[in-house]
N, C-alpha and C positions, 0 to 999 in steps of 0.2 A: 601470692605467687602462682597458685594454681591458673585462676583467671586470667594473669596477664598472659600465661602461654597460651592459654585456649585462645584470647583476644589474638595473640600474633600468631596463633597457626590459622587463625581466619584470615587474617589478612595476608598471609602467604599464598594461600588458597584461591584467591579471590585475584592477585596479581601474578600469578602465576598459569592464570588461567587464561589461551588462548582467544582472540577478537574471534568471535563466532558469528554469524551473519545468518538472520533468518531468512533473507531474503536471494537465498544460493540454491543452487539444486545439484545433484550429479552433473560432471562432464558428461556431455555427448559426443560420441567419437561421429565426425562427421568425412568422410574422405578420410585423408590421412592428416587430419585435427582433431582434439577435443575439443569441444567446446562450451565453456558455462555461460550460463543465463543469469542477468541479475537486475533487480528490479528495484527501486524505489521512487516513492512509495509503492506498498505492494496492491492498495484499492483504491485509484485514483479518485480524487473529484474531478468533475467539468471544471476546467479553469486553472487547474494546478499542475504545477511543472513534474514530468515523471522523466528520469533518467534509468534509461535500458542502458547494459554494459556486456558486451558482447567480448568475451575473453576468451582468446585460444591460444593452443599449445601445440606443440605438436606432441610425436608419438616418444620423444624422450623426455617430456615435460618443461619444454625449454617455452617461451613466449616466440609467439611468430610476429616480428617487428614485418612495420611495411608492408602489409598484408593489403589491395587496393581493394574495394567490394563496393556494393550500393547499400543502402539504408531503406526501405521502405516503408511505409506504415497504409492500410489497405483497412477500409470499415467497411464490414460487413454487415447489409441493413438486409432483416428476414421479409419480405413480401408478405408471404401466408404460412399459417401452420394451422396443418390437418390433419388430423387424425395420428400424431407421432412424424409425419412426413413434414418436412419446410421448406418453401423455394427461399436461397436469398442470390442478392446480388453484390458484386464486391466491387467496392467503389477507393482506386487509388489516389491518398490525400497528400502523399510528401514524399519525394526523392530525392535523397543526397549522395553525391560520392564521400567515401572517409577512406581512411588508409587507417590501420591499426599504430598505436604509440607505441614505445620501447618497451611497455609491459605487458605488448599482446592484445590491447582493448581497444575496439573500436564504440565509443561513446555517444550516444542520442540523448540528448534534453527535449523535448518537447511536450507542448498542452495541446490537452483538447478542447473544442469548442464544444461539443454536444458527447450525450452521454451511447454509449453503444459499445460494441465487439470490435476491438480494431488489433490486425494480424501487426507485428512491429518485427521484420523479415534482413537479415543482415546475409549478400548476397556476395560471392567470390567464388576465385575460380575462372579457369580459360569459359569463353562465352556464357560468364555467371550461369555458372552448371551444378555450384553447391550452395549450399543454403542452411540456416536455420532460423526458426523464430519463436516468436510468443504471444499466446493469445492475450490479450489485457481487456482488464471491461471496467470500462468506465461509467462513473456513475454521479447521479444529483446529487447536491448535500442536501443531506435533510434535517432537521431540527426544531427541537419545540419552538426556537424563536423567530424563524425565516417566519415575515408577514403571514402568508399563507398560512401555514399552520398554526400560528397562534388563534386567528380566526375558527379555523378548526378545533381548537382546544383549549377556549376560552373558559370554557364551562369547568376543566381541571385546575387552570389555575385560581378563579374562584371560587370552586372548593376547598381548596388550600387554603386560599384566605382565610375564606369563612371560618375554616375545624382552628386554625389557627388564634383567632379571635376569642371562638367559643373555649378552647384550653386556659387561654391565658386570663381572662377572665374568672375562669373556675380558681383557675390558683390563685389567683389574688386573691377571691373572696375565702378560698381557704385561710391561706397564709394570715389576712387580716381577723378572721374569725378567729385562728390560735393564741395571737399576739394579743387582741383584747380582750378573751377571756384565761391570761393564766392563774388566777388567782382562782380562781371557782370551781 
């Protein structure tokens, strides 16, 4: 009896517990908006789709339906870096109009083609005079099995082999050495 309560006060516990999102941050009061940021996934690879959600509210918590704004997304490629100083330049990749849905969110899906710093900028407002955005960095997958690096790391996984071999080998001749001498 004791168990089964501890079992259903976990499982009270556990459904009880509100959708938590790591991928949220504080409202930002922007003008007279708040507005959250939210990101998945939160470290892109080249290639894979990330969806930004750009939610706002206003100043009673209410969602701002119909809201018109642009979308942009802007990669910033660094020139030089000297001594703590960087030039870069910002190179505009994608412009969309959106309007905000009935729960306040205006939604971008988009991939990248190469890995870098790209600003992802949700824009409204009379003569888009407010703004917010988010930096995102994107990045190569990397992994022991892309071509490339196994070349590079060929050497670990015959290692592996190899200690692999020389173990099981040992045990065998143990195990067989036990088994035909138990009498002795």
């Amino acid at each position: 009896m004791k168990y089964i309560s501890i079992i259903l006060l976990f499982i009270l516990i556990i459904f009880s517990i509100n959708h938590v999102s790591a991928h949220t941050e504080l409202p930002q009061p922007i003008g007279e908006y708040k507005v959250n940021i939210s990101q998945d996934p939160l470290s892109p690879f080249v290639g894979e789709e990330i969806k930004v959600i750009f939610t706002l509210e206003d100043k009673n918590g209410s969602q701002v339906k119909s809201l018109k704004g642009t979308v942009k997304i802007n990669k910033h490629a660094v020139e030089k870096y000297t001594s703590g100083d960087s030039e870069s330049e910002v190179h505009e990749i994608y412009e969309q109009a959106i309007i905000t849905d009935n729960n306040g969110k205006a939604v971008i899906s988009y991939s990248f083609k190469e890995e870098g710093y790209y600003d992802v900028e949700f824009i409204w407002g009379k003569e888009e005079s407010e703004s917010v955005g988010r930096l995102i960095s994107v990045r190569e997958p990397t992994s022991y099995f892309l071509p490339s690096e196994l070349i590079n790391r060929i050497w670990l996984f015959v290692g592996i082999a190899f200690a692999g071999c020389i173990v099981g080998a040992m045990t065998t001749f143990f195990l067989l050495t036990l088994s035909f001498n138990r009498g002795k």
